[in-house]
C-alpha positions in Angstrom: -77.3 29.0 -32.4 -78.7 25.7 -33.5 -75.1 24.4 -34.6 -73.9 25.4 -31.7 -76.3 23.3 -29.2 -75.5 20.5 -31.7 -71.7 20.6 -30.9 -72.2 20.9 -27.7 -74.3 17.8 -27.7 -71.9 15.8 -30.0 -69.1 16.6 -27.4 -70.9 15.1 -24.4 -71.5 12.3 -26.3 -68.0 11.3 -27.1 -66.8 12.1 -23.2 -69.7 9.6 -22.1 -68.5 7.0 -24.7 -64.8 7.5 -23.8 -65.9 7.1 -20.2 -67.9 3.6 -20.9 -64.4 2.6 -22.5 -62.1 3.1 -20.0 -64.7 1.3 -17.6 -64.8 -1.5 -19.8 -61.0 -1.6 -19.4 -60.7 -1.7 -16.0 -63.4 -4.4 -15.3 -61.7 -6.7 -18.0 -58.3 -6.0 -16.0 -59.8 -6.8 -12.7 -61.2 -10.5 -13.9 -58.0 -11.6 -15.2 -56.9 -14.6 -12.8 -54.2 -13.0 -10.0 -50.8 -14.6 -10.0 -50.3 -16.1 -6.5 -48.0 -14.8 -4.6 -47.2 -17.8 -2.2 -43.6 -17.0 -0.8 -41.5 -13.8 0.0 -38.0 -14.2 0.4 -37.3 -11.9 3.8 -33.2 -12.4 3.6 -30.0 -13.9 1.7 -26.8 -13.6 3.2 -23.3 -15.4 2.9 -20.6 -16.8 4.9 -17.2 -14.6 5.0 -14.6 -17.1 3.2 -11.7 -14.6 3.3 -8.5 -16.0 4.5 -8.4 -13.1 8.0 -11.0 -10.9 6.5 -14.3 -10.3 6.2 -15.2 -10.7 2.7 -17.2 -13.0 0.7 -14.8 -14.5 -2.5 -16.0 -15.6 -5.8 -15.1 -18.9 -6.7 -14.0 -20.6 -3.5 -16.5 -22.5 -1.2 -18.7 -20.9 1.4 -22.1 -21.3 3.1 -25.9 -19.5 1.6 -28.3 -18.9 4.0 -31.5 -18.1 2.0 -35.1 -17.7 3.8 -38.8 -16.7 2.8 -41.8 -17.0 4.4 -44.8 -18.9 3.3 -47.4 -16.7 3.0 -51.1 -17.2 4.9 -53.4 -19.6 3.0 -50.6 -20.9 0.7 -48.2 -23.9 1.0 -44.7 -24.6 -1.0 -44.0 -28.3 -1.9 -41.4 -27.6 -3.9 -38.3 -24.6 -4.7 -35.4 -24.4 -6.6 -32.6 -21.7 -6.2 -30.5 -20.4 -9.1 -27.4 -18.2 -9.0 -25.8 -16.4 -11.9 -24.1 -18.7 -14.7 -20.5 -19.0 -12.9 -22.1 -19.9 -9.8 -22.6 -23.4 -8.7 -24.0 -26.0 -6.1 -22.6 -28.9 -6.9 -20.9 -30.8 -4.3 -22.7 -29.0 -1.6 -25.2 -30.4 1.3 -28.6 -28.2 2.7 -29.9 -28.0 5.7 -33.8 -26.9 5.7 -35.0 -25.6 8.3 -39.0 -25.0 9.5 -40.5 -22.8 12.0 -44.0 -21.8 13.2 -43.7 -18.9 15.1 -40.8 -20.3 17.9 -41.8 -23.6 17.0 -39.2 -26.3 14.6 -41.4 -28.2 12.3 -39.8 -31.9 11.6 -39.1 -31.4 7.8 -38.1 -34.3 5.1 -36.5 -32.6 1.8 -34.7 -33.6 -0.6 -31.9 -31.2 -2.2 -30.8 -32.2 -5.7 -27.8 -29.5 -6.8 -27.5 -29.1 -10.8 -24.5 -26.5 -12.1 -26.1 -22.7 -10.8 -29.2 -24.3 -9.6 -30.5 -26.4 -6.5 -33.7 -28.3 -6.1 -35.5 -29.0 -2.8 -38.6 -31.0 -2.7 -40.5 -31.5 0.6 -42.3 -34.2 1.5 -45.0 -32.6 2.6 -45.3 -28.8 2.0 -44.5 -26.3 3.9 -47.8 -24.7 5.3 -48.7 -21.1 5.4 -47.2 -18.8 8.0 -44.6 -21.3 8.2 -40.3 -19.8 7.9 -37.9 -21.6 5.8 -34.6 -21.5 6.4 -31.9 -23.3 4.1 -28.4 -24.0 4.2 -26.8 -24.8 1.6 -22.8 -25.6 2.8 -19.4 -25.7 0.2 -21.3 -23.6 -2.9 -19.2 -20.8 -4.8 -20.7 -17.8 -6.4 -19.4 -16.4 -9.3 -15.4 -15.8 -9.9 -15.9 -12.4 -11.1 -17.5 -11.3 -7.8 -20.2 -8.5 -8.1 -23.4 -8.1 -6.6 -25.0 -11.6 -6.6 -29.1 -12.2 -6.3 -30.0 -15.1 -5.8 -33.5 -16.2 -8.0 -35.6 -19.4 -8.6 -39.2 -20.5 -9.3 -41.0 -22.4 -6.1 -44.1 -24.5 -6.2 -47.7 -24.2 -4.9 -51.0 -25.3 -5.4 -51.6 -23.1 -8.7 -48.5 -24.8 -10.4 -44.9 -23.3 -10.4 -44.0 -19.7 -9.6 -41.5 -17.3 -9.8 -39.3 -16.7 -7.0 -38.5 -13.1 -6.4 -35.0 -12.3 -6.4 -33.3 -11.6 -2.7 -31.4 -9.1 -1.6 -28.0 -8.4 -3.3 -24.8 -10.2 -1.7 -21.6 -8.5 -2.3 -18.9 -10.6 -3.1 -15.1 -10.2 -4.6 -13.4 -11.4 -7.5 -11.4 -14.3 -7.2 -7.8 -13.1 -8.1 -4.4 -14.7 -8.5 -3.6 -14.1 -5.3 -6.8 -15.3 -3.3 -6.4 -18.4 -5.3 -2.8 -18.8 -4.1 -4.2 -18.2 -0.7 -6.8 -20.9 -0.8 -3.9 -23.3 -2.2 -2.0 -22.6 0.8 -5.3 -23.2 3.1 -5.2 -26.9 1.8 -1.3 -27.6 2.4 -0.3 -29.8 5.2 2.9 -28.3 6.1 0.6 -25.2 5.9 -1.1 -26.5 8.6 1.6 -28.3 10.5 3.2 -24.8 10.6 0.3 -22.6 11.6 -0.6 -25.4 14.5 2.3 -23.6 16.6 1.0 -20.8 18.3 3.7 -18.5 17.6 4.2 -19.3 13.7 0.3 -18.9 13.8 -0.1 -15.7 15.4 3.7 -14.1 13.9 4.3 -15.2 10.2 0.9 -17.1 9.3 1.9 -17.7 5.1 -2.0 -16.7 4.5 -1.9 -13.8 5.7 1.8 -12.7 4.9 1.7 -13.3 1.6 -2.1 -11.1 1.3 0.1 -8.8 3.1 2.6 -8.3 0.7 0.1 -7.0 -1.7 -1.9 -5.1 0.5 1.2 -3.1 2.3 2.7 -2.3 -1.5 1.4 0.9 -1.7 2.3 1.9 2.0 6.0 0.9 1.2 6.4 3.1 -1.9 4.8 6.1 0.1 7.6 5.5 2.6 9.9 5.4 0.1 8.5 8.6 -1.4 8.8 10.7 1.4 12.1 9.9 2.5 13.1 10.2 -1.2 12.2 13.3 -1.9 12.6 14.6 1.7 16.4 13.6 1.8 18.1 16.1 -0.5 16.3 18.7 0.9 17.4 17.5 4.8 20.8 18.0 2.8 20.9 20.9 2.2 19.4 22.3 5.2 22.2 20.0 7.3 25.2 21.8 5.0 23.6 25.3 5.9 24.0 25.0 9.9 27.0 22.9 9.7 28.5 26.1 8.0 26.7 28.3 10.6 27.8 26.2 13.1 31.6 26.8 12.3 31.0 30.2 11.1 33.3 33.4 13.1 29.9 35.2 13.9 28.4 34.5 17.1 24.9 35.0 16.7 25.1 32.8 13.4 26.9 29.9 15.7 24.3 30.7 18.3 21.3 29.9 16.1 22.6 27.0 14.5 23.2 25.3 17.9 20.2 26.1 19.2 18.6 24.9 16.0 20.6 21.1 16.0 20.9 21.0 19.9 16.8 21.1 20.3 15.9 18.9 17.5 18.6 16.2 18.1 17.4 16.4 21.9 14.0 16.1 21.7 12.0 13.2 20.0 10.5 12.9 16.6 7.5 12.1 17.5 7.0 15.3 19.4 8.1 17.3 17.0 5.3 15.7 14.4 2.8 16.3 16.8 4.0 20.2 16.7 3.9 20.0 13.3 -0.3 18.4 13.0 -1.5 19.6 15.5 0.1 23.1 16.3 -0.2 24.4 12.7 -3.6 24.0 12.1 -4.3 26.3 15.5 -2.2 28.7 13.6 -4.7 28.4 10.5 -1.8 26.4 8.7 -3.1 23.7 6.8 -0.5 21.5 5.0 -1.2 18.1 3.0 -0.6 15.4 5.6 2.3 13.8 3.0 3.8 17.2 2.9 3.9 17.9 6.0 4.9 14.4 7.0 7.9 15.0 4.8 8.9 18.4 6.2 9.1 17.3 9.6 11.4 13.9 8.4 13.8 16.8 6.8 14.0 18.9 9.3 14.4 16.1 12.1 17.2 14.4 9.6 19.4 17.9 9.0 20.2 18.3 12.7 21.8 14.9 12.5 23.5 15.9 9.3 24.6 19.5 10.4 26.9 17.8 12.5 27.6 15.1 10.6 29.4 17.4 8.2 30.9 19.6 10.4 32.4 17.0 12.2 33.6 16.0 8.6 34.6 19.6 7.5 37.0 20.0 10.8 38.2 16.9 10.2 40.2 17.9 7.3 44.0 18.9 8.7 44.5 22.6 8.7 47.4 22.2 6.2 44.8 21.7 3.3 43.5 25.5 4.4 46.9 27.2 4.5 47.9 25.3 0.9 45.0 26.5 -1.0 45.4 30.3 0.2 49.4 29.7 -0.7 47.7 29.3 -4.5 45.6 31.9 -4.0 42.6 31.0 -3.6 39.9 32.1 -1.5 37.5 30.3 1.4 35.0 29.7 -1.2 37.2 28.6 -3.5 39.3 26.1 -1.2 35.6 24.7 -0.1 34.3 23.9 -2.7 37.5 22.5 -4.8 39.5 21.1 -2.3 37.5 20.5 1.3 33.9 19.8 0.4 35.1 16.8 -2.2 37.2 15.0 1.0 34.5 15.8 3.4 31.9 13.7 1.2 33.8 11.0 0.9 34.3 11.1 4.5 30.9 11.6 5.9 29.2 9.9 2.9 29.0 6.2 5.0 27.5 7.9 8.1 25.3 9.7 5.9 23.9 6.9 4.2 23.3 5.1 7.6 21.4 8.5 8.9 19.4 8.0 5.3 18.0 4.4 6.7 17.3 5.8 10.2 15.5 8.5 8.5 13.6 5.6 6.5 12.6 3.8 9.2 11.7 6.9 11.1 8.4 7.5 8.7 7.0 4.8 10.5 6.0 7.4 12.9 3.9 9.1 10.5 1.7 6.5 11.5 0.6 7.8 14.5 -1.2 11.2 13.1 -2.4 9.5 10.3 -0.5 9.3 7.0 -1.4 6.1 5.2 2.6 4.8 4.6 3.5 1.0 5.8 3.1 1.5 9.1 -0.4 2.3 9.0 -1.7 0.0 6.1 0.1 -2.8 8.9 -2.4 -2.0 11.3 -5.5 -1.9 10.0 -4.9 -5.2 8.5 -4.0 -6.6 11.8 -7.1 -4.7 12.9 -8.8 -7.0 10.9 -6.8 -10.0 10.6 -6.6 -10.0 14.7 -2.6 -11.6 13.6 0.4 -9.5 14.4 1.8 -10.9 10.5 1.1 -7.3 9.1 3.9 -5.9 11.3 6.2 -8.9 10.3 5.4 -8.4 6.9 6.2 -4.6 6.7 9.8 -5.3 8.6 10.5 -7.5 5.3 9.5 -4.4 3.5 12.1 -2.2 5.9 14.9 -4.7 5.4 14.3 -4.9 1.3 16.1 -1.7 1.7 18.0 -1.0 4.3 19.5 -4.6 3.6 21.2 -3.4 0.3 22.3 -0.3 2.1 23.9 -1.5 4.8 25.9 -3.8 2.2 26.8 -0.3 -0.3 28.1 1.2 3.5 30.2 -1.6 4.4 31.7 -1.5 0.6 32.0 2.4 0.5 33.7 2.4 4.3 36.2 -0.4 3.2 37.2 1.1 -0.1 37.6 4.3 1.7 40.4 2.9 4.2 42.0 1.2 1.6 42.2 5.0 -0.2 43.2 6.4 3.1 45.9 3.7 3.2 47.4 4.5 0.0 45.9 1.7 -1.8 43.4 3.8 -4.5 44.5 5.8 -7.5 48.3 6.9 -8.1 48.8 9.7 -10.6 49.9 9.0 -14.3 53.4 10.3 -14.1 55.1 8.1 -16.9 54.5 11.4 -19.4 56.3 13.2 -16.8 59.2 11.1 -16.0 60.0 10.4 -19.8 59.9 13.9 -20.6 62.4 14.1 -17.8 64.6 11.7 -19.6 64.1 13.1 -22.9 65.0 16.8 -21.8 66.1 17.0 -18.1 65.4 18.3 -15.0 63.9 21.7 -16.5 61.7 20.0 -18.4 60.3 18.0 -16.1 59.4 21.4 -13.8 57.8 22.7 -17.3 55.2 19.9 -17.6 54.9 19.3 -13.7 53.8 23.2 -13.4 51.8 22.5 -16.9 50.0 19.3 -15.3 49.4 20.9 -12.4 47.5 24.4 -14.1 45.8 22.4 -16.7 44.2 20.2 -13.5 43.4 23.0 -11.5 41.5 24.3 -14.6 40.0 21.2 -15.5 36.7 21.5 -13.6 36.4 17.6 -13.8 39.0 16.8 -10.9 36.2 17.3 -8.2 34.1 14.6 -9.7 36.9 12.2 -9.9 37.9 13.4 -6.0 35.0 12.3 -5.3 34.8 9.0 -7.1 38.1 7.6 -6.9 37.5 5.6 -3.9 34.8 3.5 -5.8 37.0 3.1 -8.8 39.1 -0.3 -8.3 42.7 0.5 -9.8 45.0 -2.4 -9.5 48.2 -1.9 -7.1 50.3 -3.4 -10.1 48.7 -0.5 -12.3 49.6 2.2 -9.5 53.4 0.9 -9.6 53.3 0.9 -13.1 52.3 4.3 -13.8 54.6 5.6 -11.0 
């Protein structure tokens, strides 16, 4: 019982001396001097610099506005700014600014800039209560962009502080291509140019050539979607042309119906049928998906009759000579009319192909993100119509080159028609008929003419011939 009280007694005694101890602390903690806290920075914000944007750029010259208030019962004679190591402040001016309450307080300062640092000492300091307001015009933050605070040291009556650091200011990295932009900012004939109202506002270099790299992406999804759209539009256009000409009337019915309402009725209805009247079905398709259903379908009405047109072109004759060997519709379709109908169709198809490219530009209007699109929000921001210009350059670096293969294809194709492509290798033929007669030669005619019906090969080269160049002394020769 005894040796109990004492450990009870021996425990009170150690909580009262840990007690003392921590009291102890705390007094010694609260006589320590106080560091003086003489000026809070209330706001640091930057000039936009971007060429047409909004943006604040790394590396190229723009305009800090830093301010802090002096707090009550303090005065600042002195404060010094510092950015991060890239930044600088050499070459720039400051303007200081002093109010109390509404009130501008005359002000004498002197700014000295140094590298990343900037020093301004007032003439008299800046009394309590009292806003400051600097500046500072043609300083550059740090190339490789970030969040930039701006810090620094000040001084008061109790010697020299540190500054708090301000708020963070977002700025970009200063790439190849802004620095190509600021070049042409400083060119006269830059200048000269963009002083006409219509240059300015249509094909300003700045902004075209920030264009370029900022439509990119839009341009390959156009390019994507027609691409991979096309062959399927193909397909689709060789089914109803077939249906179209087919000796059943229903199947004729439906394909006419089919080509007649979606060649009569504008794209751009029938992508608002396709956005917005699917989803009310509970249909939800991927916007690029769907953007490239509706270019296929649209594109193989046009082609339906483009290749029936091209199918009926080819003279009955053909018809009655293939079932005179035998063969069958399937056969002489695919091994005899198909082959002529492609190279007849394949210049208006390839100038359906560029309609249908340009065509995606319509996209734009429920919202896919192709050329079109990336085009106007940067003239959304921009507030220049050089966006638009700039994605027609993008249109023409393709449909440029195809127009030119077209004009080739169409011209090598009358010169085919006209008897100017390929003559058949007969000179095996004609010197066996001097070697062994007339029999002979009807022996390795009707030879030739099995092993080419045979070879499977003969389509291709039906289909290529007109793009081969053969020589009209060659021809001669072999004949």
């Amino acid at each position: 019982m005894d040796l109990t009280l004492k450990q009870k007694a021996g425990g009170r005694r150690l909580v009262a001396m840990a007690a003392a101890f921590m009291a102890a602390l705390a007094l010694a903690f609260a006589c320590l001097p106080a560091t003086a806290e003489a000026l809070t920075v209330s706001k640091a914000t930057a000039r936009p610099n971007e060429d047409g944007g909004s943006s604040v750029i790394g590396g190229i010259e723009t305009r800090l506005t830093w301010e802090g208030t002096v707090d009550d019962g303090e005065e600042v004679s002195e404060i010094t700014l510092q950015l991060p190591t890239d930044g600088s402040f050499d070459g720039s001016s400051t303007k200081v600014t002093v109010l109390e309450g509404l009130t501008r307080i005359s002000t004498d300062a002197t700014a000295t800039p140094s590298g990343n640092t900037i020093k301004i000492e007032f003439a008299n300091p800046v009394a309590s209560g009292s806003l400051l307001r600097l500046e500072i015009e043609d300083m550059k933050f740090p190339t490789e962009g970030g969040d930039v605070q701006v810090t620094g040291s000040y001084t008061n009556d109790a010697g020299e502080q540190q500054l708090a650091a301000s708020p963070a200011i977002t700025t970009i990295a200063n790439t190849p291509l802004q620095s190509a932009i600021n070049w042409l900012d400083n060119q006269a004939w830059v200048q000269a140019w963009n002083s006409q109202p219509f240059l300015n506002m249509f094909l300003k270099p700045q902004i075209m050539l920030e264009s370029f790299s900022s439509l990119f992406s839009g341009w390959l999804v156009c390019l994507t979607i027609v691409i991979l759209c096309y062959p399927f539009a193909i397909v689709l256009g060789l089914l109803f042309a077939f249906m179209k000409i087919s000796k059943h009337r229903v199947v004729r019915a439906i394909a006419v119906v089919y080509i007649n309402i979606l060649r009569g009725t504008p794209l751009f209805l029938q992508i608002y049928i396709l956005f917005f009247g699917l989803p009310m079905l509970n249909i939800n398709v991927n916007n690029y998906l769907l953007g490239g259903i509706a270019m296929a379908v649209n594109s193989s009405a046009y082609l339906a009759e483009i290749f029936r047109a091209g199918i009926q072109s080819i003279p009955k004759g053909q018809y009655e000579a293939a079932s005179s060997l035998g063969m069958n519709y399937s056969q002489t379709m695919l091994s005899i009319i198909l082959p002529q109908t492609i190279r007849r169709v394949l210049p208006t198809v390839t100038s359906d192909f560029i309609t249908a490219y340009k065509d995606t530009s319509l996209l734009s209007s429920v919202g896919v993100m192709e050329l079109m699109m990336y085009s106007k929000n940067l003239t959304t921001v921009t507030g220049n119509i050089t966006p638009y210009m700039t994605a027609a350059i993008y249109y023409l670096i393709v449909t440029l080159p195809l127009i030119k293969v077209v004009s080739i294809v169409e011209k090598r194709l009358a010169r085919s028609e006209a008897g100017g492509g390929p003559r058949p290798k007969g000179g095996a033929v004609r010197a066996a008929s001097d070697a062994s007669g007339d029999e002979a030669v009807v022996d390795a005619g009707a030879s030739h003419m099995e092993t080419k019906d045979e070879d499977s090969s003969s389509i291709l080269d039906a289909l290529s011939a007109p793009f081969r160049s053969h020589s009209l002394k060659e021809g001669l020769d072999n004949a």
